[in-house]
N, C-alpha and C positions, 0 to 999 in steps of 0.2 A: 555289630554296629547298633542293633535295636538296645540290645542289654545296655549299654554305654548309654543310649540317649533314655531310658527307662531311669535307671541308676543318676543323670543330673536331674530330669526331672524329680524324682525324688527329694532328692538332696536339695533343689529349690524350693518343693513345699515344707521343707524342715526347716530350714533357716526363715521362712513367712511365718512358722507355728511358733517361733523362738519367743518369747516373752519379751518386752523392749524395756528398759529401766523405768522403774515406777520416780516419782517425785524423791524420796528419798534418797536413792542412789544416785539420782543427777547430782541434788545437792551437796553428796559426801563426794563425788568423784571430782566437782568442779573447786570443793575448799581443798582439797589435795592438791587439785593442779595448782592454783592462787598458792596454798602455801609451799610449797614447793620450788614457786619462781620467787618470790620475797624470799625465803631463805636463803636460796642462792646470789639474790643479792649482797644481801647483806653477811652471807662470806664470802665475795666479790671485793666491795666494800674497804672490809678490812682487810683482805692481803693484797689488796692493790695500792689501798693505801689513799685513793680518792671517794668522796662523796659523790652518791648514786643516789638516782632520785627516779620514780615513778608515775606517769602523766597517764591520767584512767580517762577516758571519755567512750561514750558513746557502746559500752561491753566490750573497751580493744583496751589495753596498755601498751606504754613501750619505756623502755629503760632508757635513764640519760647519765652522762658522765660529766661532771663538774669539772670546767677544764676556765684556763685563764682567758677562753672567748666565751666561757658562757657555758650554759647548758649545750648539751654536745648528744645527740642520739649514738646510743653504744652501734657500731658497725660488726663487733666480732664475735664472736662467742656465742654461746646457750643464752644470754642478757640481749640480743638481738633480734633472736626473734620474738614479734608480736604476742602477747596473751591475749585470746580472746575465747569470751565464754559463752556458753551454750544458750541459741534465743529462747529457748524455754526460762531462764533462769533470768531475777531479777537481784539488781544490785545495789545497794546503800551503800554508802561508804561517809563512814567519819573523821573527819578529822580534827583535831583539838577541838572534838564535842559537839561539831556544828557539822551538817550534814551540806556534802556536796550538792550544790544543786545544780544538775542537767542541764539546766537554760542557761547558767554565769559558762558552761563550759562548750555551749553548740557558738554561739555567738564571738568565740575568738577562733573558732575549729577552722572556717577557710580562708582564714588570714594569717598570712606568713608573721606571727609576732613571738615577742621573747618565752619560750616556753619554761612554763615554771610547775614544774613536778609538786602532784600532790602529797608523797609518801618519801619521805629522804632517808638514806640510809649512810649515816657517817662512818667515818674509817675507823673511828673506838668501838665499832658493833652498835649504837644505837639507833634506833630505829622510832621517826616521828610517832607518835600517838596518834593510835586509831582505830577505829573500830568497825568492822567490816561484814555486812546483812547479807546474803542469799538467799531467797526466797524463789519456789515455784506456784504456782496455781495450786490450789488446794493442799499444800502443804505448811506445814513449821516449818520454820527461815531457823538457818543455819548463823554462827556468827564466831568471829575470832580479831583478836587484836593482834598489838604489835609484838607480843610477849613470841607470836607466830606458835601456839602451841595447839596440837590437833585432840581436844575434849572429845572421848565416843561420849556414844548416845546412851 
């Protein structure tokens, strides 16, 4: 019994001594995750054969489905659950050029109104124009557009 509680203690100060991801790796692991769920949108998209759109606020997305009521929150699939990224990690986001800004998106946030995705992804494969920053504290900011293509460093 002593050996056993010896042996977790151990193994508790090993996993305390483990190294935690420097700036850099958050940044590559979080544009992975991001590009990962837009791609899957956007072959979503196309073999469904509706327009999908994406509504960013606040470090959270959620996918919506173009339907003849409107924008409609995906209910089923991998496109249902929430993205949300790491509070170490900050985010820019552009779109046709012009940078989202935080304040135009808190101020409709709790009020039930028409929601209108900043990122669309049409049923041809196209995907809106934009241009997408991560950045952490003391590091280079990360970045990728709609082309969704993962440039190493």
């Amino acid at each position: 019994m002593v050996v056993v509680f010896i042996i977790g203690l151990l193994s508790g100060v090993a996993a305390l001594t483990l190294p935690s991801k420097d700036g850099g790796a958050l940044l590559q692991e979080q544009r992975f995750k991001l590009i990962g769920s837009l791609r899957s949108a956007r072959a979503e998209a196309v073999f469904s054969g509706h327009s999908l759109g994406l509504q960013w606020r606040n470090q959270r997305g959620n996918f919506y489905v173009l339907t003849a009521d409107g924008w409609q929150k995906i209910a089923q699939g991998v496109l249902a659950k929430s993205i949300a990224l790491d509070d170490n990690v900050q985010t820019e986001l552009l779109v046709d050029g012009e940078v989202l800004h935080e304040k135009a998106r808190l101020d409709s946030e709790d009020t039930e109104q028409e929601v209108n995705p900043q990122l669309l992804f049409l049923s041809d494969g196209q995907v809106s124009p934009f241009e997408w920053r991560l950045s952490t504290a003391g590091t280079e900011s990360l970045s990728f557009d709609e082309q969704l293509t993962v440039d190493r460093p």
